[in-house]
C-alpha positions, -999 to +999 in steps of 0.1 A: -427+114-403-444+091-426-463+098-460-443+087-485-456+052-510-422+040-513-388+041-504-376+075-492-339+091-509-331+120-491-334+143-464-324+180-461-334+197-430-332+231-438-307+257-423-327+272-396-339+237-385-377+247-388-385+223-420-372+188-429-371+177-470-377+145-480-374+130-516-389+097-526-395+070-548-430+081-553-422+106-577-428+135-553-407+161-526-423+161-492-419+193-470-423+189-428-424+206-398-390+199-380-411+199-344-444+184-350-441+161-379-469+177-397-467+171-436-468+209-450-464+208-488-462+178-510-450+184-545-454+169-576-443+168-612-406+148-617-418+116-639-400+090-621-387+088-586-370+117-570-332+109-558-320+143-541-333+175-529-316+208-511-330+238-501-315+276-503-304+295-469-335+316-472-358+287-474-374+303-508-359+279-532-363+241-535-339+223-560-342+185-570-334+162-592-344+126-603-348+097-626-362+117-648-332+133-657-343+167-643-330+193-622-361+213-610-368+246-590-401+247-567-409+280-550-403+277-513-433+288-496-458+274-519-443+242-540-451+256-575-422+246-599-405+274-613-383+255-638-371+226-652-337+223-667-334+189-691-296+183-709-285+149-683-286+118-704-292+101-673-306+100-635-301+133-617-284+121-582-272+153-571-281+191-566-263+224-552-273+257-545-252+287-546-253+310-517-275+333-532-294+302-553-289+318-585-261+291-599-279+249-594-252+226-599-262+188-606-245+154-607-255+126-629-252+089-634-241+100-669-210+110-656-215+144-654-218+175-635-235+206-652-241+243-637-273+257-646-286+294-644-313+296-617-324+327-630-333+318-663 
């Protein structure tokens, strides 16, 4: 699988095996088919590179975080973000999902670790 312009950060394939995650230095969150390789989504909006991604059991929500200093929610089946949570005072390196994806969880470089609200 190739299609990122840079160094790539992390991978998360996703429970049922079908899709593989990848997060990169681009700036962006590449989604793939775990059999063919086929690029499927390509998502865009952190301002700096992207360090770590994870995706809920049902596949509907995409969580990730970057130099930015974001955590940020996509929507699963089409890539739109859903949220962005700001309140690190430095890089986002990495993201959790709750079972039921309503609780993110983040680490930061700022020595942190914060629990957000997914719903809100």
């Amino acid at each position: 699988m190739r299609g990122h312009e840079g160094t790539v950060n992390c991978v998360y394939v996703t429970s049922d095996g079908s899709a593989v995650f990848s997060a990169g230095e681009d700036e962006t969150i590449k989604k793939w088919d775990a059999e063919t390789g086929v690029e499927l989504l390509t998502l865009v909006g952190h301002e700096g590179y992207v360090r770590c991604v994870r995706i809920s059991l049902d596949g509907q929500v995409i969580c990730s975080g970057g130099a930015d200093k974001t955590v940020r929610l996509w929507n699963g089946a089409t890539g739109e973000s859903s949220q962005v949570m700001r309140g690190h005072d430095d890089l986002v390196k990495a993201v959790a999902l709750n079972a039921d994806a309503s609780r993110v969880y983040s680490g930061s470089q700022d020595e942190s670790i914060r629990e957000w609200d997914a719903a809100s």
